[in-house]
N, C-alpha and C positions, 0 to 999 in steps of 0.2 A: 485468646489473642489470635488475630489473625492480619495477613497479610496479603492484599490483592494483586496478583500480575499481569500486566497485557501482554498480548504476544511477544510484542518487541523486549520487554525485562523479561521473558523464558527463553526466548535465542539470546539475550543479550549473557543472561544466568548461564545456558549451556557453551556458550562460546568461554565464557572469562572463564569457567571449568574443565575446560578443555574436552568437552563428555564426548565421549568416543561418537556417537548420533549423533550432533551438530547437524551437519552437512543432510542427514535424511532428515529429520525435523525441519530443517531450514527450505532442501525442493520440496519437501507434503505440502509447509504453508505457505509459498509462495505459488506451488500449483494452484490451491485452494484460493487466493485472493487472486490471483489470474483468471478464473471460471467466472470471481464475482467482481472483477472490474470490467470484465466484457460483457458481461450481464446489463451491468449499470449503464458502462457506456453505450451499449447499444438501446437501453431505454430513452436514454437523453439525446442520442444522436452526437456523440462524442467519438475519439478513439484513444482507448485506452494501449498503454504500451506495456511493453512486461513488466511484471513485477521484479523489485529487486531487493535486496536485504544490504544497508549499508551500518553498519549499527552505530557508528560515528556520526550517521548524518539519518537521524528518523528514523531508522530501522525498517521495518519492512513497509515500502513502499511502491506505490503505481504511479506514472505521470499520468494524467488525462489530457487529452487537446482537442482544439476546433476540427471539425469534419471540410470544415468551408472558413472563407476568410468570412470578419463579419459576422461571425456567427458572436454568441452573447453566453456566459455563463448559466446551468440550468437557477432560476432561484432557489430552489429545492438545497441546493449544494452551496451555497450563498456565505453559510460561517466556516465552509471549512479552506484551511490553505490561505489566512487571511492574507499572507504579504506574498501570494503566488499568483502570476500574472495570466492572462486567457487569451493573450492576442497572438 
């Protein structure tokens, strides 16, 4: 038997356990998805903002946004964030 968890249920796991590391577990991955949303965004010509960890609301998360008005979402990135806006 086994049981799959994304990042978000292992901080979500370590928070409701109150695991003493929380908090270091919690800056590694948001440092780490910080390195790779300015990664991203800078392929697409975006700007990504800091990561955050909200665990009520998505869990560890990046905004991305327009560089320029007018600008268009990448299609590449098309399914993700369906009901989140780009303007």
């Amino acid at each position: 038997m086994t049981k799959y968890l994304d990042v978000n249920d292992v901080l979500l796991a370590l928070s409701a356990s109150e695991h003493p590391r929380y908090d270091v577990h919690r800056n590694r991955l948001e440092h780490a998805v910080n390195l790779a949303a300015k990664d991203l965004a800078s392929h697409f010509g975006l700007t990504a903002e800091k990561a955050e960890t909200v665990l009520d609301f998505g869990g560890l998360c990046v905004a991305m946004r327009p560089v320029h008005d007018r600008q268009t979402w990448p299609k590449q990135l098309a399914e993700l964030d369906p009901g989140g806006s780009f303007d």
